[in-house]
C-alpha positions in Angstrom: 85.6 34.6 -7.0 88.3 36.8 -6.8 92.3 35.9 -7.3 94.8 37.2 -3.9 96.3 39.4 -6.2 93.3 41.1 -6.1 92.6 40.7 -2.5 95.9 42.3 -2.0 95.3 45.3 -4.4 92.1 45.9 -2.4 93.7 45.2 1.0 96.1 48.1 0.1 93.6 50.7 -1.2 91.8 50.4 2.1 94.2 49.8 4.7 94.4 53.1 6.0 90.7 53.1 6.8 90.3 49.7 7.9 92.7 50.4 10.6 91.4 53.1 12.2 88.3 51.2 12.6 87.7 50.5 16.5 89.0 47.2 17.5 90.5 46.6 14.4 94.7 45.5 15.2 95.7 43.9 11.8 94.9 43.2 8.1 95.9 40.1 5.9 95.0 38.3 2.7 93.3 34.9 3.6 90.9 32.5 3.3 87.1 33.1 4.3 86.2 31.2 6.9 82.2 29.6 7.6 82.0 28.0 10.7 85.6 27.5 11.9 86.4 25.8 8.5 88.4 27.6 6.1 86.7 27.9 2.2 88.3 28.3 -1.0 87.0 31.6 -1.0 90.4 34.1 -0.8 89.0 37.2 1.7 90.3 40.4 3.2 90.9 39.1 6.7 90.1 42.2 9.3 91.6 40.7 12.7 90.0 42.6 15.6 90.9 42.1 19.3 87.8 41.2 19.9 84.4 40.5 18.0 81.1 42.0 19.0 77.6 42.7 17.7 77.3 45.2 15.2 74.5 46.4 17.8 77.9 47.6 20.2 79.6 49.6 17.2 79.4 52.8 15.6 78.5 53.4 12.4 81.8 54.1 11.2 83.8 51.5 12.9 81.3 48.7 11.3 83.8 46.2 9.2 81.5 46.0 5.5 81.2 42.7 4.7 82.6 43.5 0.9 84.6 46.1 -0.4 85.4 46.2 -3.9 83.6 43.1 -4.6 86.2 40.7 -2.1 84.7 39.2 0.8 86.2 40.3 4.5 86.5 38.1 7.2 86.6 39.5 10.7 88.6 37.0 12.6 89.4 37.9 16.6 92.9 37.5 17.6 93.3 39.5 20.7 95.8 41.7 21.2 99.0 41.7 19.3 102.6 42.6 20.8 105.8 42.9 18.9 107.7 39.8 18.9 110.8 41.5 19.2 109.7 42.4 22.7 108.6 39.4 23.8 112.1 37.8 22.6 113.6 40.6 24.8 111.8 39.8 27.8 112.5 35.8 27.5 116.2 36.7 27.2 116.6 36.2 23.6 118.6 38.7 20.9 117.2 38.8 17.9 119.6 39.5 15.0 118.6 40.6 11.5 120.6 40.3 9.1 
């Protein structure tokens, strides 16, 4: 099993290629997850807007289901919009300090 350390070092080598994957909106170090329930096994988590059958994709925009020996986990989360807009839009400033 591998630490999140390493997850992360991994996660950072291939970022630029996992997202320009189809479908593919986001990237984060997690947990694996087996039928809903989360494992103790830390993963690469590849969030996609939507999942489909590896039948639909191309070759090239197929998530592997390791890289470097850590364990991905495609997880479907839609789309995703800037919070900063949807603050705007609800009326809310946003100040960072």
């Amino acid at each position: 099993m591998n630490s999140m350390e390493t997850v992360r070092i991994v996660k950072e080598r291939h970022s630029t290629e996992l997202l320009n994957k189809a479908n593919v909106v986001g990237l984060t170090v997690g947990y694996k997850k087996r039928g809903g329930a989360r494992t103790e096994n830390p993963s690469l988590v590849v969030m996609v807007r939507r999942k489909v059958a590896i039948s639909e994709l191309e070759r090239e925009d197929i998530v592997p289901p390791e890289i470097e020996t850590v364990v991905t986990d495609v997880e479907e989360v839609g789309d995703i919009r800037a919070i900063i807009r949807t603050l705007e839009r609800s009326g809310y400033r946003l100040r960072i300090l």
